[in-house]
C-alpha positions as CSV (number, residue, x, y, z in Angstrom):
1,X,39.8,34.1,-17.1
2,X,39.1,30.1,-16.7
3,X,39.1,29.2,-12.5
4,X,40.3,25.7,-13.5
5,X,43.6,24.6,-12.8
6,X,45.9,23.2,-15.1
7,X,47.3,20.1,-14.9
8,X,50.9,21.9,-13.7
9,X,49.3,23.8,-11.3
10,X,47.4,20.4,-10.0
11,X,50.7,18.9,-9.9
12,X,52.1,21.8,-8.1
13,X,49.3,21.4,-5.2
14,X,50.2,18.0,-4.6
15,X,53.8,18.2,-4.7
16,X,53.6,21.0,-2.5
17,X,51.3,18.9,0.1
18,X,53.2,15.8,-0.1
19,X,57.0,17.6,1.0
20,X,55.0,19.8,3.3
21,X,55.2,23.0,2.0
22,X,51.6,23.8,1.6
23,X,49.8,23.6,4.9
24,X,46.4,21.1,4.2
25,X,44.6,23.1,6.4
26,X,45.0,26.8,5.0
27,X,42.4,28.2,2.8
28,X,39.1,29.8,2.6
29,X,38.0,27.1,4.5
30,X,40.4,26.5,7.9
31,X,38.7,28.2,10.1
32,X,35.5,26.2,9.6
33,X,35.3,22.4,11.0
34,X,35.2,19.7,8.8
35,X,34.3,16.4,10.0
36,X,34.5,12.8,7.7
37,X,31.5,11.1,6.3
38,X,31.7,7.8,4.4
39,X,29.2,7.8,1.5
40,X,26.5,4.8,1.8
41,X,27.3,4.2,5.7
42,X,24.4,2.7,7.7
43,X,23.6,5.9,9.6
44,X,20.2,5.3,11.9
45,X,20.0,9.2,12.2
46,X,18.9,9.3,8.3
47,X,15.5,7.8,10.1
48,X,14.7,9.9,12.9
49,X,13.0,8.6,15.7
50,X,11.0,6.4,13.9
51,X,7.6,7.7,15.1
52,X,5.8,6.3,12.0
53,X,7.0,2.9,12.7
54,X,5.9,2.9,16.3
55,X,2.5,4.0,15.1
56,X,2.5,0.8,12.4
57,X,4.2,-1.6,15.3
58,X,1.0,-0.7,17.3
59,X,-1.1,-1.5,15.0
60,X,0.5,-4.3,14.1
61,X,0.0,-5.4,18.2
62,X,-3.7,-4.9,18.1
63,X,-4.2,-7.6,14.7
64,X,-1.6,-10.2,16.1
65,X,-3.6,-11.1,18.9
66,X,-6.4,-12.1,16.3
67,X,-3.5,-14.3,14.9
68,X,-2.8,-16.3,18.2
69,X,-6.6,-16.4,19.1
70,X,-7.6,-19.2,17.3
71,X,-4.9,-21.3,18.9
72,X,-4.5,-20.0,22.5
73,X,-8.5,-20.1,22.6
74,X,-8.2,-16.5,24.5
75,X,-7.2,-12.8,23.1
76,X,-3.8,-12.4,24.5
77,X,-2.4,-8.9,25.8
78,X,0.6,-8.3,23.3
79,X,3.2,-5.3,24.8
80,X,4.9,-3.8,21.5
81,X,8.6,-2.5,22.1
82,X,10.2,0.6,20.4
83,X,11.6,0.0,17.5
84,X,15.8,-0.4,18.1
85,X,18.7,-0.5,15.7
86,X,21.4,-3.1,16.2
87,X,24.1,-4.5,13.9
88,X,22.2,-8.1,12.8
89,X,25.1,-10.4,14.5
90,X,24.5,-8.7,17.7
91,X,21.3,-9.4,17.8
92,X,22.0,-13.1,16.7
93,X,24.3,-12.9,19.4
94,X,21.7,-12.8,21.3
95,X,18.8,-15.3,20.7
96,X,19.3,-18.9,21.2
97,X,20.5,-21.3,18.7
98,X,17.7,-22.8,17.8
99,X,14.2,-20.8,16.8
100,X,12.1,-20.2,13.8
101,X,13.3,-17.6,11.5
102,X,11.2,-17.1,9.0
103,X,12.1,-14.4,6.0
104,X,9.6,-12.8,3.4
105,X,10.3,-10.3,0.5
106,X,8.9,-7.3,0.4
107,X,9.6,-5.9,-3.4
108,X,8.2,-2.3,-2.5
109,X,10.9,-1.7,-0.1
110,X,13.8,-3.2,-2.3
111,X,14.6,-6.4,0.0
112,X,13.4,-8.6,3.0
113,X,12.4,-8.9,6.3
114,X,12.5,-11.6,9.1
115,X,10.4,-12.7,11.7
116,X,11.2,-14.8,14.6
117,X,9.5,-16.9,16.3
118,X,10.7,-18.3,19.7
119,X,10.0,-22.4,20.4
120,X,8.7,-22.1,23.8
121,X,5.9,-19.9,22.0
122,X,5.3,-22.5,19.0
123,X,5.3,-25.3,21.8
124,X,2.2,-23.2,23.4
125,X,0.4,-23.1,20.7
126,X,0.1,-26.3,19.8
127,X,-0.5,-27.3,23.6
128,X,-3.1,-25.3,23.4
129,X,-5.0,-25.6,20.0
130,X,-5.5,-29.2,20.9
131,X,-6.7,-28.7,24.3
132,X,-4.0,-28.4,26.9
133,X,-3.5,-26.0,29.8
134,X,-1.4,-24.0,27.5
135,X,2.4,-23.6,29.3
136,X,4.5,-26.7,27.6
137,X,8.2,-27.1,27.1
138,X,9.9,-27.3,23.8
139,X,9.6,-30.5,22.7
140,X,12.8,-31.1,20.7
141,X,15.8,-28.1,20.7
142,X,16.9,-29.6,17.2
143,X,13.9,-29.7,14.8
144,X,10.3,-28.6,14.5
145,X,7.2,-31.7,14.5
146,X,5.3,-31.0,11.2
147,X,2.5,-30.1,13.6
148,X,4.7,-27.2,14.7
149,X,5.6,-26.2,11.4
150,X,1.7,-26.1,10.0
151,X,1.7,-24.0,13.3
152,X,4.7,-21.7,12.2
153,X,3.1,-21.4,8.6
154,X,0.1,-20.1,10.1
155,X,1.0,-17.1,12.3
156,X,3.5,-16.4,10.0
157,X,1.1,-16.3,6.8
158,X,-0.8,-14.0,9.1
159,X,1.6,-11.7,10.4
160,X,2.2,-11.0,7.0
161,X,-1.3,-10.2,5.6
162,X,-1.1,-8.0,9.3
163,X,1.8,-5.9,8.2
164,X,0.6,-5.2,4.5
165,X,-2.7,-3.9,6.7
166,X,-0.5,-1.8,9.2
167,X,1.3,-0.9,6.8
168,X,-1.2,0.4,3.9
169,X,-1.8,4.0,4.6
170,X,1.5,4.7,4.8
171,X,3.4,3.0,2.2
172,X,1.5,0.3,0.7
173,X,3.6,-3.0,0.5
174,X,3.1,-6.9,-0.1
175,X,4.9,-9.5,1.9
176,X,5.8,-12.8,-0.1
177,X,6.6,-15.7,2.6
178,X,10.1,-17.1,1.2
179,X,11.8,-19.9,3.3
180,X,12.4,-20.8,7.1
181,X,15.2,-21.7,9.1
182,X,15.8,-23.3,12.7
183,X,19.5,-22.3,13.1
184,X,20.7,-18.5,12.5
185,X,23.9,-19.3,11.2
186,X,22.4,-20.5,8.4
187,X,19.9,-17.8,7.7
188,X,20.1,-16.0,4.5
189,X,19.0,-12.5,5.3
190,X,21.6,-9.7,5.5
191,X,25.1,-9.5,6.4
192,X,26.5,-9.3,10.1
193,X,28.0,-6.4,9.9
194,X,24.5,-4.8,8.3
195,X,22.4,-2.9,10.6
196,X,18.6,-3.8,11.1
197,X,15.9,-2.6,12.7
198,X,14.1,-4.4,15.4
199,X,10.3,-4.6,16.5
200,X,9.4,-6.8,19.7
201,X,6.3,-7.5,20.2
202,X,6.3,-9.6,23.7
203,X,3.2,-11.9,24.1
204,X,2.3,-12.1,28.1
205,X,0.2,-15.3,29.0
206,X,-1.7,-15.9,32.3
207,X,-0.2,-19.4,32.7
208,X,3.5,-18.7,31.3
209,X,6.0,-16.8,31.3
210,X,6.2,-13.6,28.1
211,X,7.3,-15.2,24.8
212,X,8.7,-12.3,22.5
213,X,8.1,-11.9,18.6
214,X,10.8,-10.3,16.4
215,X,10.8,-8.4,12.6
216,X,13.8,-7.3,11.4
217,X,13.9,-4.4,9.1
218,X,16.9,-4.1,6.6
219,X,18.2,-0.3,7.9
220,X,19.1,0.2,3.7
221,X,15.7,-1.0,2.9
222,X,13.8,1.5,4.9
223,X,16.0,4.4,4.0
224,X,13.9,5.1,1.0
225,X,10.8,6.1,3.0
226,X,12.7,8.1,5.8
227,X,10.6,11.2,5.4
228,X,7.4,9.0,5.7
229,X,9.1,7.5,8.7
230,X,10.1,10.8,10.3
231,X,6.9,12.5,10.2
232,X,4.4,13.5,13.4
233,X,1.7,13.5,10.8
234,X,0.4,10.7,9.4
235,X,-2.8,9.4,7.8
236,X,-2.8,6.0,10.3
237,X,-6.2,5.3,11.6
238,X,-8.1,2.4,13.8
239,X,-9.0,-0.7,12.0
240,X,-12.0,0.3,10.2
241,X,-13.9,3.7,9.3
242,X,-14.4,6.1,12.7
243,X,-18.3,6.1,12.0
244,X,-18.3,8.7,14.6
245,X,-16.2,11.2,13.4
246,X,-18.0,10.7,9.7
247,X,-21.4,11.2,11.8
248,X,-20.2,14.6,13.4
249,X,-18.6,16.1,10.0
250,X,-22.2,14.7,8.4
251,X,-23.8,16.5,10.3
252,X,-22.0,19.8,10.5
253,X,-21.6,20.1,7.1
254,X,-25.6,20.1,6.9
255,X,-25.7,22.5,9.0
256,X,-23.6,24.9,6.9
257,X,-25.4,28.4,5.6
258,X,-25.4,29.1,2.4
259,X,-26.3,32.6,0.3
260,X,-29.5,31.4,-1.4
261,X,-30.1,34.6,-3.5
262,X,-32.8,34.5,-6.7
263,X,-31.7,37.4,-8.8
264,X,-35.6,38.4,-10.5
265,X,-34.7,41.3,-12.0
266,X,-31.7,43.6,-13.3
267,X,-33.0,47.5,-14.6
268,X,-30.7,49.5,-16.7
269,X,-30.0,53.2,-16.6
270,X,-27.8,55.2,-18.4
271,X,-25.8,57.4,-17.1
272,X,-28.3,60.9,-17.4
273,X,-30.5,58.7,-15.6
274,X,-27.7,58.0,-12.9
275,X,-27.2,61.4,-12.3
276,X,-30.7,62.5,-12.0
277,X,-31.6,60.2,-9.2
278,X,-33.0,61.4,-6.0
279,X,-34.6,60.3,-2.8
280,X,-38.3,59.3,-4.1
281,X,-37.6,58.8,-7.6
282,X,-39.2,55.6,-9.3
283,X,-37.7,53.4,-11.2
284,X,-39.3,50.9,-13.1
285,X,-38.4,47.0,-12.9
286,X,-39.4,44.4,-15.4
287,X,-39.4,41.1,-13.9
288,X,-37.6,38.6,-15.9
289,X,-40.0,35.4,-16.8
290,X,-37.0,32.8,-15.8
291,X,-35.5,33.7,-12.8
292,X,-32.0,32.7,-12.2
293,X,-30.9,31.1,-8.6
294,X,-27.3,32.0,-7.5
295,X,-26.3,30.0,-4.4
296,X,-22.8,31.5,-3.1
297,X,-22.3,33.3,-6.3
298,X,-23.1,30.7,-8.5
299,X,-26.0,29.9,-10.6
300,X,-26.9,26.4,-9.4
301,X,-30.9,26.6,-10.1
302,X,-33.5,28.2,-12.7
303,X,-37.0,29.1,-11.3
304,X,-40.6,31.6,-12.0
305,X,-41.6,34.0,-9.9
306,X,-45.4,33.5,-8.1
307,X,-46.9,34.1,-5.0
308,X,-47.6,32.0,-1.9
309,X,-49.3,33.1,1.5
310,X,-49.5,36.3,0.2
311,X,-45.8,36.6,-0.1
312,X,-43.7,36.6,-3.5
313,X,-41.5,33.3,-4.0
314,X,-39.7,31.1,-6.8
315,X,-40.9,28.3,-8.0
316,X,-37.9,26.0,-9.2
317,X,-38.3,24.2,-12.0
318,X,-34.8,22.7,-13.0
């Protein structure tokens, strides 16, 4: 008997719910709760807590102070912030009208990011790469000198090539600079109503007060590597080989013991022969002339059999 229902009975049903005499909520299922879900909705809690990205934002902290070194002249101390998800024109409701925004695509993840740049921190920069005491105001709230641009170009270029290494042993991406913008209501990144993911990453100076660093993460663009997000185990590391911890599992993997076991001869009996042994009975052995070197169980090593120091050994010979 076919469980479908035919087009009368489907009728039926509706009619039925529609004049109220079929209750929507009897069935197998009333007694269990139901609650609504909207397919394709930005829902943050796809992402976890984001542990893997806090591990790449640090990271990404320790290589941006090599960024700013060449222009501030000194290593600054960079704080990086947990990651946060806001609807994007919240957060534009939030910055000031007039800053670098800078966006780059990343084709691994399926769309783009943006970094921005505040102008008091751009102004420092330039104060100090040619020399100044570093703390300067922004020089004009409408547009960037070219000076400042070359400026933007460069910590942007490498906070980019600083990402791809952050990000590598997770989930290997390229960034690809695309355009800049000084005014967010005309930057082309995702829609308000979108939510993003943000990463501060607050630069604190001796002589001014903290200047703080955004990237925006597209919440649909990182949903495809959730599970590499969510998870406490990762394969993140420092910046470089840990030549100490290669050292120690050097070193304790030559100390290792092995079975080292030359097998020289193997006598045969049958089974009268079996059956007749006793304590004290002889048996002879015939040495084989290539002796066979079994190292765990397996036969790495071929060797004669001699004498040194009065005691038998193996030579090896291949």
């Amino acid at each position: 008997m076919s469980r479908k229902l035919s087009n009368e009975e489907v009728s039926a049903l509706i009619d039925g719910l529609n004049d109220g005499s079929i209750d929507a909520g009897s069935g197998v299922g009333a007694a269990k709760e139901v609650r609504p879900f909207v397919f394709g909705a930005d829902d943050a809690g796809l992402l976890g807590d984001l542990y893997t990205l806090r591990l790449i934002n640090e990271r990404l902290g320790r290589t941006l102070r090599g960024v700013l070194l060449p222009m501030l002249r000194f290593s600054p101390r960079i704080t990086t912030l947990p990651p946060e998800t806001r609807r994007f024109d919240s957060y534009l409701g939030g910055v000031d009208s007039f800053l670098s925004l800078n966006t780059a695509r990343v084709d691994a993840l399926k769309g783009t990011i943006l970094i921005t740049i505040p102008p008091r921190l751009i102004s420092i920069l330039v104060n100090s790469f040619f020399g100044g005491s570093g703390d300067s105001p922004i020089t004009r709230a409408t547009e960037f000198t070219p000076t400042e641009e070359r400026i933007i170009q460069i910590v942007v270029d490498g906070s980019l090539r600083s990402l791809e290494d952050a990000w590598r042993d997770i989930f290997p991406v390229n960034f690809e600079f695309m355009n800049s913008e000084m005014n967010p209501a005309f930057t082309s990144f995702v829609e308000g109503q979108d939510q993003v993911i943000v990463c501060s990453f607050v630069v604190q100076l001796p002589f001014a007060n903290p200047a703080t660093i955004d990237i925006l993460y597209p919440l649909q663009s990182l949903k495809q590597v959730a599970p590499l997000l969510r998870s406490k185990i990762q394969r993140v590391g420092g910046d470089g080989p840990d030549e100490a911890w290669e050292s120690n599992l050097r070193e304790a993997l030559m100390s290792a013991t092995l079975n080292f076991s030359p097998r020289i001869a193997e006598p045969t009996v049958n089974l009268g022969q079996l059956l007749n042994i006793r304590a004290g009975t002889v048996i002879e052995i015939p040495a084989f002339e290539e002796v066979k070197v079994y190292v765990e169980g397996q036969a790495l090593f071929n060797g004669t059999i001699g004498e040194r120091d009065g005691k038998m050994a193996v030579r090896i010979t291949n």
